[in-house]
C-alpha positions in Angstrom: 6.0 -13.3 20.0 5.7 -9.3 18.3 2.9 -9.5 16.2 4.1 -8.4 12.6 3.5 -5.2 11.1 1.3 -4.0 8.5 1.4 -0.4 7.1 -1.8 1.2 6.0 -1.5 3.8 3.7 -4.4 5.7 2.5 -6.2 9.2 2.8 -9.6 8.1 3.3 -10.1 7.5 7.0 -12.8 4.7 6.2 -10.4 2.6 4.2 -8.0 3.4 6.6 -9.8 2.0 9.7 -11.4 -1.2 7.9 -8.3 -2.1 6.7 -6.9 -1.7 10.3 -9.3 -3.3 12.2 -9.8 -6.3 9.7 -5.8 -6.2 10.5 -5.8 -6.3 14.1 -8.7 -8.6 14.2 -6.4 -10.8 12.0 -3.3 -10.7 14.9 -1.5 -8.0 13.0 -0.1 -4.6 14.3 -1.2 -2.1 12.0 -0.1 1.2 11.6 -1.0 4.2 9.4 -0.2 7.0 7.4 -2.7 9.3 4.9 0.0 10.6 3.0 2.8 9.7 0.9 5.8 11.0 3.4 3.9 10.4 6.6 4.5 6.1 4.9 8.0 6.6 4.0 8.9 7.9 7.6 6.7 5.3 9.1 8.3 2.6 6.8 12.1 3.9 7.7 10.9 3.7 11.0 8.9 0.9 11.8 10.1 -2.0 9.1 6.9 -3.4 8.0 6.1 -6.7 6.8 3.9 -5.3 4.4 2.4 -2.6 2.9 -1.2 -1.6 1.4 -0.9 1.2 -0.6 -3.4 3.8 -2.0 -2.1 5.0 -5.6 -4.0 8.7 -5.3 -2.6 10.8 -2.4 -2.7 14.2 -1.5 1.2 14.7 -1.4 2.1 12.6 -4.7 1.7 9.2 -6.2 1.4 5.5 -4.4 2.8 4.3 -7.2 6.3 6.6 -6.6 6.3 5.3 -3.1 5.9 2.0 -4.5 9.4 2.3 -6.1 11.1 4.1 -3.0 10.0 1.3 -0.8 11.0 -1.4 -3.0 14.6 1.3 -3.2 15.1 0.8 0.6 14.2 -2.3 1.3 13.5 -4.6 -2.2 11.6 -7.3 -0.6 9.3 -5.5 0.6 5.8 -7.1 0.3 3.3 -4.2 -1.4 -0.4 -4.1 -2.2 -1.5 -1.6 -4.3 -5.2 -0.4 -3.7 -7.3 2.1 -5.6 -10.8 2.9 -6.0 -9.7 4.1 -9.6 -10.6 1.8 -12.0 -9.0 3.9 -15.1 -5.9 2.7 -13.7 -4.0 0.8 -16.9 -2.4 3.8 -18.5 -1.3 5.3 -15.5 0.1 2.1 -14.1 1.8 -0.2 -16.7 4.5 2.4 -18.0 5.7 3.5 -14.5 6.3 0.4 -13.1 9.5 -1.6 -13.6 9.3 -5.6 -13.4 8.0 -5.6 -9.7 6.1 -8.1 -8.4 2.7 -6.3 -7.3 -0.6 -7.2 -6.7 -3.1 -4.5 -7.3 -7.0 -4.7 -5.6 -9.4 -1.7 -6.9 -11.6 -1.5 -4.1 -14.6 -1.0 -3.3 -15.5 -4.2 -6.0 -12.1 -6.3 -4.3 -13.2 -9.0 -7.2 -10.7 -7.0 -9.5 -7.0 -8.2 -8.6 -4.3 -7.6 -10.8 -1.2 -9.4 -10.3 1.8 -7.1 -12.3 5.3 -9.2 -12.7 
């Protein structure tokens, strides 16, 4: 049975590789991107069953790819992540009534749930 597969999206190569080791370790496939258009290609490409998302990149805004995934293919599964805890202005206003689930790392005890 294909193990399912988790996209990784953030610029930080530490995040990155906890994230996809606790994933593999787990029984998931991960795979990864560091930038905003390296995750939609990856996305287009490999079909995901979900996605954990960095909201700062270096090419543009989790937060837009957020929307483009949920564009292509609207039930995708999409986890926020930041280490940006000045998030609520930035957030709220851009994002329609998606379902999202938002963890501010490092501290993972602050989960939003957006709906």
């Amino acid at each position: 049975m294909p193990k399912e597969k988790v996209l990784v999206v953030d610029d930080d190569s530490a995040i990155r590789y906890t994230l996809t080791e606790a994933l593999r370790g787990w029984g998931y496939e991960p795979l990864e991107a560091s930038t905003v258009a390296a995750a939609l290609e990856s996305f287009d490409a490999e079909r995901p069953s979900a996605v954990l998302q960095d909201v700062n990149l270096p090419d543009g805004s989790g937060l837009d790819a957020l929307l483009e995934y949920k564009k292509r293919q609207p039930q995708a599964i999409v986890i926020m992540i930041t280490g940006n805890v000045q998030l609520e202005p930035l957030f709220l206003p851009r994002v329609p009534v998606i379902p999202v689930v938002l963890l501010l790392s490092p501290r993972l005890e602050f989960c939003y749930t957006l709906a």
